[in-house]
VEXRODREN-720512 format. One line per 8 residues: number of its first residue (from 1); for each residue x negated, y, z negated of C-alpha. Coordinates in steps of 0.25 Angstrom, whole numbers, plus 5000, padded with zeros to 4 digits. Each point is the difference from the previous one (the first is absolute). Example, Ala and Ser with C-alpha at 12.3 -4.5 7.8 and 13.67 -1.06 7.14 Angstrom:
1) 4951 4982 4969; 4994 5014 5002
This chain:
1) 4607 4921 5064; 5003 4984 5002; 5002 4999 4986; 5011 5013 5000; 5007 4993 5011; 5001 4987 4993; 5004 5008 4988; 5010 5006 5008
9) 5004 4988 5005; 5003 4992 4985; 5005 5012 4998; 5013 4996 5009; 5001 4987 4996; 5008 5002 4989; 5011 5006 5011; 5000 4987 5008
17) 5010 4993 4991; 5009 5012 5001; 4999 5000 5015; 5002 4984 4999; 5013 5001 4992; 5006 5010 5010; 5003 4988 5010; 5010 4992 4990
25) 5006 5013 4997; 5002 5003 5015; 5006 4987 5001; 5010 5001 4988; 5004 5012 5005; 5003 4994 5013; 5007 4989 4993; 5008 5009 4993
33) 5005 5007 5011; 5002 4985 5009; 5011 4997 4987; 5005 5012 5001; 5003 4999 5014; 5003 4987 4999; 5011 5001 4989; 5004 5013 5007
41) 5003 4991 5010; 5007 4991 4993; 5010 5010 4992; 5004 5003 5015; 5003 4987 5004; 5007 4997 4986; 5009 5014 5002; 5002 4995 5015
49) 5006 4986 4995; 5009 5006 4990; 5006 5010 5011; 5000 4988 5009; 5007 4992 4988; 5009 5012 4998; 5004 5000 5015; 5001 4987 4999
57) 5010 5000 4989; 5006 5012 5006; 5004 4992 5011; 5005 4987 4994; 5009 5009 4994; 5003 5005 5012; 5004 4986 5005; 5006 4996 4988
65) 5009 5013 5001; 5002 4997 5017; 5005 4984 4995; 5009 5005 4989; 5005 5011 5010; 5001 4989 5011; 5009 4990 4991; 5009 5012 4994
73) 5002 5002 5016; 5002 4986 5003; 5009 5000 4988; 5009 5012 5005; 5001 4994 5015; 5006 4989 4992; 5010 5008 4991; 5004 5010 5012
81) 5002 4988 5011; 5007 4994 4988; 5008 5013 4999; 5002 5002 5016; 5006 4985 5000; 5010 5004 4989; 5004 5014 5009; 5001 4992 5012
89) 5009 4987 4994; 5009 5013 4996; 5000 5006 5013; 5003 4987 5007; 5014 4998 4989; 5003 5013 5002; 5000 4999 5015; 5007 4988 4999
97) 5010 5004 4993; 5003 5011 5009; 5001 4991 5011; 5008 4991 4996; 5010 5013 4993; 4999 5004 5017; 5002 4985 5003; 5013 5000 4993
105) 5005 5014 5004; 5000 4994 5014; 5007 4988 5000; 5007 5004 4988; 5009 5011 5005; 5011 4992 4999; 4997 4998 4985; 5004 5015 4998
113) 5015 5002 4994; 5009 5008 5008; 4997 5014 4995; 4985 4999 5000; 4999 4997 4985; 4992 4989 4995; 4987 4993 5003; 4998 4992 5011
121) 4998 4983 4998; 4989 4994 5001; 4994 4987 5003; 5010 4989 5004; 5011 5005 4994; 5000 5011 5010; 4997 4990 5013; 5011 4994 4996
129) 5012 5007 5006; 5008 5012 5000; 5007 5003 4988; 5017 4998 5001; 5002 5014 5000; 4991 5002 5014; 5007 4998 5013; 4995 4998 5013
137) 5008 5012 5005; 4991 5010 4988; 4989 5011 5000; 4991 4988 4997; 4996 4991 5012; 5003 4986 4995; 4989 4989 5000; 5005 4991 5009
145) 4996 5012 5011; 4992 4992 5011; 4991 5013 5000; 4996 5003 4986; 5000 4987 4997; 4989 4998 5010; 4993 5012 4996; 5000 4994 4983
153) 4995 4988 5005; 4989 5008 5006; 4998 5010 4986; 5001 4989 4992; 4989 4992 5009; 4993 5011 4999; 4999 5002 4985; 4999 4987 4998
161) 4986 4998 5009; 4996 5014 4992; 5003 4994 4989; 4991 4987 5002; 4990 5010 5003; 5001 5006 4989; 5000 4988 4990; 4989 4994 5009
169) 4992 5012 4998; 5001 5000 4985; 4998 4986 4999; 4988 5002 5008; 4995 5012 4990; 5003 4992 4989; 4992 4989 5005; 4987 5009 5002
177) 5003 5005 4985; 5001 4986 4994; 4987 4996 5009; 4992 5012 4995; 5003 4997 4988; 4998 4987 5000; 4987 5004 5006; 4997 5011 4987
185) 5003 4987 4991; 4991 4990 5008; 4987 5007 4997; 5002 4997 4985; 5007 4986 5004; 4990 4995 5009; 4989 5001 4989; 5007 4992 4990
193) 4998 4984 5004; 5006 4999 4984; 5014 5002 5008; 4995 4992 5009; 4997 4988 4991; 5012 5003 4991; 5009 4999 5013; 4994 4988 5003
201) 5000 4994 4987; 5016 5004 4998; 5005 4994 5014; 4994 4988 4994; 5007 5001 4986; 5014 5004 5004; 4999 4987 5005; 5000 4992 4986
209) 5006 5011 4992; 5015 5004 4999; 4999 5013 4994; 4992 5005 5010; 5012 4999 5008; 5011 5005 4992; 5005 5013 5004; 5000 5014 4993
217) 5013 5003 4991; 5005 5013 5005; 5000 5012 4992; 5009 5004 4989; 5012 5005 5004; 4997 4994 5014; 5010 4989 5008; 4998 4992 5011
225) 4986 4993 5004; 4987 5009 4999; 4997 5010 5011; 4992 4994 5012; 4989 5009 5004; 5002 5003 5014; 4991 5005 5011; 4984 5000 5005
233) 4994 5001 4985; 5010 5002 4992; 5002 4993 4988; 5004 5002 4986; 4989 5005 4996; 4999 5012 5009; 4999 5004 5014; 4986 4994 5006
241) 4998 4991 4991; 5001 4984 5001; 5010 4992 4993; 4995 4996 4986; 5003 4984 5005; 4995 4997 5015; 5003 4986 4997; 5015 5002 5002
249) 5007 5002 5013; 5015 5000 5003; 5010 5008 4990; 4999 4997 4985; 5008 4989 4997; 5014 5002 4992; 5001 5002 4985; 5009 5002 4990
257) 5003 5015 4993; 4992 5003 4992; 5004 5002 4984; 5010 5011 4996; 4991 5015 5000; 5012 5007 4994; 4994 5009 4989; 4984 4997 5006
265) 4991 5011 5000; 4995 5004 5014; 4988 4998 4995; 5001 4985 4998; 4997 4990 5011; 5006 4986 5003; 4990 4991 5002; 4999 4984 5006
273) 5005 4990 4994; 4990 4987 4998; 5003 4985 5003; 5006 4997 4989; 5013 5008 5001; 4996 5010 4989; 4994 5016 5002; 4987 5001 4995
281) 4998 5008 4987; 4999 5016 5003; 4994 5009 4992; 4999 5012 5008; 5008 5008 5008; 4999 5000 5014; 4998 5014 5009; 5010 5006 5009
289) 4992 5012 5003; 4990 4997 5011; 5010 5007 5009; 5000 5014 5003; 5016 5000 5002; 4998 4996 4986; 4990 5012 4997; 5010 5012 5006
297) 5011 4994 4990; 4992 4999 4988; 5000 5012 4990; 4989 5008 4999; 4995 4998 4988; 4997 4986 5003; 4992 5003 5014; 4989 5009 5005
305) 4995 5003 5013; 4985 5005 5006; 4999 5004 5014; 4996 4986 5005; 5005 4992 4990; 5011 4997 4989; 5003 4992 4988; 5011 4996 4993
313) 5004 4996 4984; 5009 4988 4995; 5012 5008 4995; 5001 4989 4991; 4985 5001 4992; 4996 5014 4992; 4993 5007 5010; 4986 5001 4992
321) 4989 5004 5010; 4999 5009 5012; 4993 4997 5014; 4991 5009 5008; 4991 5001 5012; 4985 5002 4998; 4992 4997 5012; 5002 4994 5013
329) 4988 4993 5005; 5001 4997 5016; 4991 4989 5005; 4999 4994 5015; 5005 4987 4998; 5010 4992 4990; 4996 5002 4988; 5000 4987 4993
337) 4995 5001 4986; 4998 5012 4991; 4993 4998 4985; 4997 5011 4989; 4987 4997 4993; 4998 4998 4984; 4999 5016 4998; 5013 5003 5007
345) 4990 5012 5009; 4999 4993 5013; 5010 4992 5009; 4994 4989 5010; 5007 4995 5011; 4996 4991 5012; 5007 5001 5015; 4994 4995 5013
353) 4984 4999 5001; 4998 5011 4988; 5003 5001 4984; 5002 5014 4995; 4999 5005 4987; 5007 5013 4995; 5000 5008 4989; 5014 5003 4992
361) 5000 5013 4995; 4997 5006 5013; 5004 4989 5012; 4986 5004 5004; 4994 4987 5008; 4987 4997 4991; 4994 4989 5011; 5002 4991 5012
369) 4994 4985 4999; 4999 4995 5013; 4991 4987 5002; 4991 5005 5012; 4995 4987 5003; 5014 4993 5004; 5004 5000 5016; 5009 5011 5004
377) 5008 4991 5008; 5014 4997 4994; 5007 5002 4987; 4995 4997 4987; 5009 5005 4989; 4996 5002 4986; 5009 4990 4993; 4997 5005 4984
385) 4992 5010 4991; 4996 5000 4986; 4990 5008 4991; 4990 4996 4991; 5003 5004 4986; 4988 5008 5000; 5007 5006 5014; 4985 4999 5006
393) 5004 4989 5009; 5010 4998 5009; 5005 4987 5004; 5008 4997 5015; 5005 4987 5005; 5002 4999 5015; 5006 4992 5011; 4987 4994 5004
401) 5000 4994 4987; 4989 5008 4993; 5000 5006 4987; 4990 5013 5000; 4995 5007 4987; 4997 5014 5003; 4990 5010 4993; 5012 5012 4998
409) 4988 5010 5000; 4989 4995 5011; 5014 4995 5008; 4992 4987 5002; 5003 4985 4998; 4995 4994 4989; 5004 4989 5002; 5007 4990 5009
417) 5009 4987 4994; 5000 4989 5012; 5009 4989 4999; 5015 5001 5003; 5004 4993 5011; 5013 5010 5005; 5002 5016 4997; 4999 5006 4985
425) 5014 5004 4994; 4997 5005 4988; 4988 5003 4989; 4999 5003 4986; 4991 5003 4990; 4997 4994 4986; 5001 5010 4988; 4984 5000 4999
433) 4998 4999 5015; 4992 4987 4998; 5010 4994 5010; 5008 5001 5010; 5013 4993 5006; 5001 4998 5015; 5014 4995 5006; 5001 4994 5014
441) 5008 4993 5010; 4991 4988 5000; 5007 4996 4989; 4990 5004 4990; 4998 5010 4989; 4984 5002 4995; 4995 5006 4987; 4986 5007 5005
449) 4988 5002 4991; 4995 5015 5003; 4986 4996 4995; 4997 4987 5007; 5007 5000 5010; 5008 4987 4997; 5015 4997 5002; 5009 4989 4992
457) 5013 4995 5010; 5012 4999 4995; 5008 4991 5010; 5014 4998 5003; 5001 4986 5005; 5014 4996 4992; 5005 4986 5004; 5016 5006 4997
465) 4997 5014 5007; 5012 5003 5008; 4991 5005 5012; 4986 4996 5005; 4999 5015 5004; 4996 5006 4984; 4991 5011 5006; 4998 5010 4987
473) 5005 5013 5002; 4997 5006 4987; 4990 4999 4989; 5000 5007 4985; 4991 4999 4988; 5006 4998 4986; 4996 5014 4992; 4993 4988 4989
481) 4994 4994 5012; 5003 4988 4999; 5009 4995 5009; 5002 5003 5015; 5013 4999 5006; 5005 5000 5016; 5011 5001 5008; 5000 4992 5014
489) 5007 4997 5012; 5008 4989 4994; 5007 5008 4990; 4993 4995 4987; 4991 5010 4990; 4990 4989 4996; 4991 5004 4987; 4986 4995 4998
497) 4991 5001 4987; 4985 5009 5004; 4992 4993 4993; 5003 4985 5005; 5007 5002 5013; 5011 4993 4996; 5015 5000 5006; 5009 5003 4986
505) 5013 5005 5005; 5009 4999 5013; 5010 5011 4999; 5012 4997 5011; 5012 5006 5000; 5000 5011 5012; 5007 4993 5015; 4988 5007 5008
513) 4986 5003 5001; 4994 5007 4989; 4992 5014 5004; 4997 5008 4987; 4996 4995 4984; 4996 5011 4990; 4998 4997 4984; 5005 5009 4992
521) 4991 5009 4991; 5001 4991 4989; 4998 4986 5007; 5014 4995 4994; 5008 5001 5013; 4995 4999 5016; 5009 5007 5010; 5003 4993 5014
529) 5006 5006 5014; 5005 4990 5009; 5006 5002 5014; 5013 4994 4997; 5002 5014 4995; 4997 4999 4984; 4991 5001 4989; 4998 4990 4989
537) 4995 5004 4986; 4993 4988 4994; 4997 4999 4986; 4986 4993 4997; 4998 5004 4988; 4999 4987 4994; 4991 4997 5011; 4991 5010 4996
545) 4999 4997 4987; 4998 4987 4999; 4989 4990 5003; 4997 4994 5014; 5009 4991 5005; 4996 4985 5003; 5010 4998 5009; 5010 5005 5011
553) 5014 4992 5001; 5008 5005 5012; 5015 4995 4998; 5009 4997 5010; 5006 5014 5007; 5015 5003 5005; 5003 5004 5012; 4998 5013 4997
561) 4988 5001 4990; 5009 5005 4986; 4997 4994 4989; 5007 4998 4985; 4993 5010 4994; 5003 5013 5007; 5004 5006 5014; 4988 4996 5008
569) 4997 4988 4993; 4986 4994 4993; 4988 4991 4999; 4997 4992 4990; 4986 4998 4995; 4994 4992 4989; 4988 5002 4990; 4996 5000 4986
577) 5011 5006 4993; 5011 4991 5008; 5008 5006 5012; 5001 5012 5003; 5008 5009 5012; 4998 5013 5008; 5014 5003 5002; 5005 5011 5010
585) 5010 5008 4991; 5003 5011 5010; 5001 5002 5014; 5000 5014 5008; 5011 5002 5011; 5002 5009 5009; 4992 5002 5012; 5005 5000 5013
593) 4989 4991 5006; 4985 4994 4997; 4995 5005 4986; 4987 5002 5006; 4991 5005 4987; 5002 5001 4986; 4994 5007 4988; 5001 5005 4985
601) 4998 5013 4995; 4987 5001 4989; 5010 5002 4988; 5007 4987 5004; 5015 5008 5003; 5002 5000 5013; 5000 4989 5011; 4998 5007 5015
609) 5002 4992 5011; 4998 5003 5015; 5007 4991 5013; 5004 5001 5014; 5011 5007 4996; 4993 5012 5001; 5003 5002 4987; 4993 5002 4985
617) 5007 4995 4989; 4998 5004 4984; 5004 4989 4991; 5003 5002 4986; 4989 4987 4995; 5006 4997 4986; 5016 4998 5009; 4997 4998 5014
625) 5008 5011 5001; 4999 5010 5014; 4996 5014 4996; 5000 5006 5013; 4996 4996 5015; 4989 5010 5007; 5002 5002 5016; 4985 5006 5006
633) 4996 4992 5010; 5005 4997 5015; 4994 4986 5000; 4998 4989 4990; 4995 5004 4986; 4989 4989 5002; 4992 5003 4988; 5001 5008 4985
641) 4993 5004 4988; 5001 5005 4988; 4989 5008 4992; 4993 4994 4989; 4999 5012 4992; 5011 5010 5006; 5015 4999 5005; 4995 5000 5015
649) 5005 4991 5009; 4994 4999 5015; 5006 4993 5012; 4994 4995 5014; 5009 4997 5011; 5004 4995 5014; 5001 5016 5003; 4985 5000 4999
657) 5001 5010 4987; 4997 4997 4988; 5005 5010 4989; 4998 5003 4985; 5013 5004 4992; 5000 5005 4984; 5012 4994 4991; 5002 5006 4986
């Protein structure tokens, strides 16, 4: 019996291990159900951050819509109190005309001929007296009537203190418009201490240099002295904006008439005379067609018009491209810089506190940069933008004098450049995307190393400057690479060679500061805008392909900065090969005010210049030759591009737009 029990007992032994192996598969299967519970959970929570991210996106389109609904408002308030000022100005003629009809029929009865024929005098002629043929013993009470002259006195007394109302109201309203749009003006204005510098650097030039002072030959056909602008703002330039000289005061001094214009196209302007007597070379004509009195007469083959903005064709250059509006992009600030990247697909541009990237074809806003760890307080505008080759980064120079490179995809800084000592005006990019060119008004332009970090300075420390105040406003990289050149304050391009850092042209020729320098596609010619209103083309060709030069000879300047070898004059340089020159062989005339941006189309054709004018210009660049003037914006074209791979254009303005255009 015990030994059936302990049979019966081994006999179970052989089930033990099964019953022991039960408690790991129990707790697999427990584990199994805890990660599937667990990632469950976690599809719920990934489905409810992408609905969140979705509602989050739904609603910064939201907001984006409300801001661009919001400026498109602000903008229509504008154009309608515009319009209401316009009705009222001819309300208030009208009425006054009616008055002053009322006025004569009261005190000039006597004016009438016997019969009743006639119209009545006016003015003094009618105050004057009866006529011969009106006897005191007449129909018509004479003048010297103690009564009714008592009772003119009073009419005219009191037409004439409703009629100082009347003109002091107008003046008044005139008044609040010129301040309100001085006030528009200011918010692009008071961000620019470039003006400032420049204004302070031209009181102090007009001083030493008498062309600087010579006064603007009228027009063709014109006679007598130029025009002198007249009222709160008003200049030549345009209503609300300052005169393009501050330094002047008192009326313009006298002048002899111009040269004959007899058989002058009205395209062609008439421009200073320099020191020495003689009219500097022209090889371009001027523009007549910045005027919208000028638009309305034009035929229409040579003008086109959107619902918002118009542009116009030189009646004397073959009308060989067409414009057109693509997208209007509205920010909340001044936009002050807009750039396209390598690919021509995305747009960049940088206003206050943020840098926005776009995406062309759509005008569908791709990203916002913002730098989350600056202070709130105050303005901090976004100066200059510029992609990567690769267009994974994003490169933005800022008024506190900071250069950030942002990951376009993560939306983080990379990196941070550190060492300007005033705001960044411009960057650009080397073709590799090795380096990186930084301007600033400290007086210093530096070429960045994207790898390590280090910078090479390229100083502007000339003994002969004509200013202390050479603040860069403008940078650009040569498309070989080798050379950088910069505009500054003190209106001189300067050139230096990458890889040594050294100073191998001066440039001078422009009368004010220097805002804008582009190389054209093929490095043999760089482009600058000025605000004394031009462009110069400066042919480096020689530069670029000869060796480094060993040497920088400044030569004594005239008054004016022209030079023997071209309209704006050259520098002479020494290397190798013996001397050499960068000659200016054309210059660009025809804005109305400061050329405030330049650029050249990818196929090297077209020149396109932005200014304060309001104004975008197409140059023909082989002729210097205006093709046609483009009027978009409502505030000063602060910033263009052109496409690299496309005939895009894209603008940022005073208006707070910026805006893509197609030309073909």
């Amino acid at each position: 019996m015990s030994s059936s029990s302990i049979y019966n007992h081994r006999s179970l032994q052989p089930t033990g291990p099964g019953a022991v192996s039960a408690g790991p598969q129990h707790r697999m299967a427990r584990f199994n159900e805890s990660v599937e519970a667990f990632r469950s959970e976690f599809e719920g929570l990934v489905n409810e951050n992408n609905n969140l991210r979705n509602q989050r996106d739904d609603l910064e389109s939201k907001v984006d819509s409300q801001v661009n609904e919001q400026n498109i408002i602000r903008q229509s308030l504008y154009e309608l109190e515009a319009q209401h000022g316009k009705v009222r100005q001819q309300y208030e003629d009208e009425l006054a005309r009616l008055r002053s009809e009322i006025h004569a029929l009261r005190q000039g009865g006597a004016g009438i001929p016997p019969g009743g024929h006639g119209a009545p005098l006016i003015g003094p002629t009618a105050s004057a007296g009866p006529p011969s043929s009106i006897s005191a013993g007449g129909g018509i009470p004479p003048f010297n009537d103690p009564y009714f002259s008592s009772r003119n006195d009073r009419d005219r007394e009191r037409d004439s203190a409703r009629e100082r109302e009347r003109n002091e109201r107008i003046e008044r309203d005139r008044e609040r418009d010129a301040l309100r749009d001085r006030e528009r003006d200011r918010t692009l204005d008071s961000r620019d201490p470039k003006r400032l510098k420049a204004d302070r650097m031209k009181s102090e030039r007009d001083v030493f240099s008498p062309a600087t002072t010579m006064p603007k030959l009228p027009p063709p056909g014109a006679t007598g002295p130029p025009p002198t602008p007249s009222g709160p703002g008003q200049s030549a330039s345009g209503p609300g904006l300052p005169p393009a000289s501050s330094s002047h005061s008192g009326p313009l001094p006298s002048h002899p008439p111009g040269p004959s214009s007899a058989g002058t196209s009205p395209m062609v302007d008439v421009h200073p005379t320099v020191a020495n007597g003689t009219v500097m070379p022209i090889n371009t004509p001027g523009v007549g067609i910045t005027d919208e009195t000028v638009l309305a007469t034009l035929p229409p083959e040579y003008k086109k018009e959107g619902p918002d903005w118009w542009i116009v064709y030189n009646p004397d250059a073959d009308k060989v491209f067409n414009v057109n509006l693509v997208h209007t992009l509205m920010h909340e600030s001044v936009v002050c810089c807009v750039r396209f990247s390598a690919d021509g697909k995305w747009l960049a541009t940088g206003c206050n506190r943020t840098a926005q990237i776009y995406d062309v074809e759509t005008g569908r806003k791709f990203c916002v940069l913002v730098d989350e760890s600056v202070g709130k307080s105050g303005d901090l505008y976004i100066r200059s933008v510029c992609f990567s080759p690769d267009g994974k980064y994003l490169a933005t120079g800022a008024e506190d004098k900071q250069i950030r490179i942002w990951d376009i995809q993560r939306k983080k800084i990379r990196n941070i450049f550190d060492g300007h000592q005033q705001e960044i005006y411009s960057l650009d990019f080397s073709a590799d995307g090795r380096l990186i060119v930084s301007g600033s008004g400290d007086k210093t332009a530096r070429i960045w190393d994207m790898v390590d970090g280090t910078s090479k300075v390229l100083t502007i420390n000339d003994p002969d400057s004509l200013n202390n105040d050479a603040g860069v406003t403008s940078v650009a990289i040569s498309p070989n690479g080798k050379f950088v050149a910069a505009g500054s304050l003190d209106t001189v391009v300067r050139i230096w060679e990458v890889a040594t850092g050294m100073l191998v042209e001066r440039l001078r020729g422009h009368r004010d500061s220097v805002y804008s320098v582009a190389f054209t596609p093929d490095g043999k010619g760089l482009v600058s805008g000025s605000l004394d209103k031009t462009l110069k083309y400066w042919d480096v060709g020689a530069l670029m392909t000869g060796g480094s030069a060993s040497l920088v000879r400044s030569r004594k300047e005239g008054a004016n900065g022209a030079g023997p070898n071209g309209p704006g004059g050259s520098i002479v340089r020494r290397d190798g090969e013996g001397v050499k020159q960068s000659p200016c062989t054309m210059n660009f005339i025809g804005h109305k005010d400061y050329v405030l941006s330049v650029a050249v189309s990818h196929d090297g054709r077209w020149v396109v210049s932005g200014s304060k004018d309001r104004g975008v210009q197409f140059w023909d660049s082989n002729k210097a030759v205006l093709q046609a003037m483009l009027q978009g914006h409502k505030n000063s074209v602060i910033s263009i591009d052109l496409s690299p791979t496309a005939t895009i254009l894209a603008t940022g303005s005073g208006d707070w737009q910026a805006r893509i255009w197609s030309y073909n």
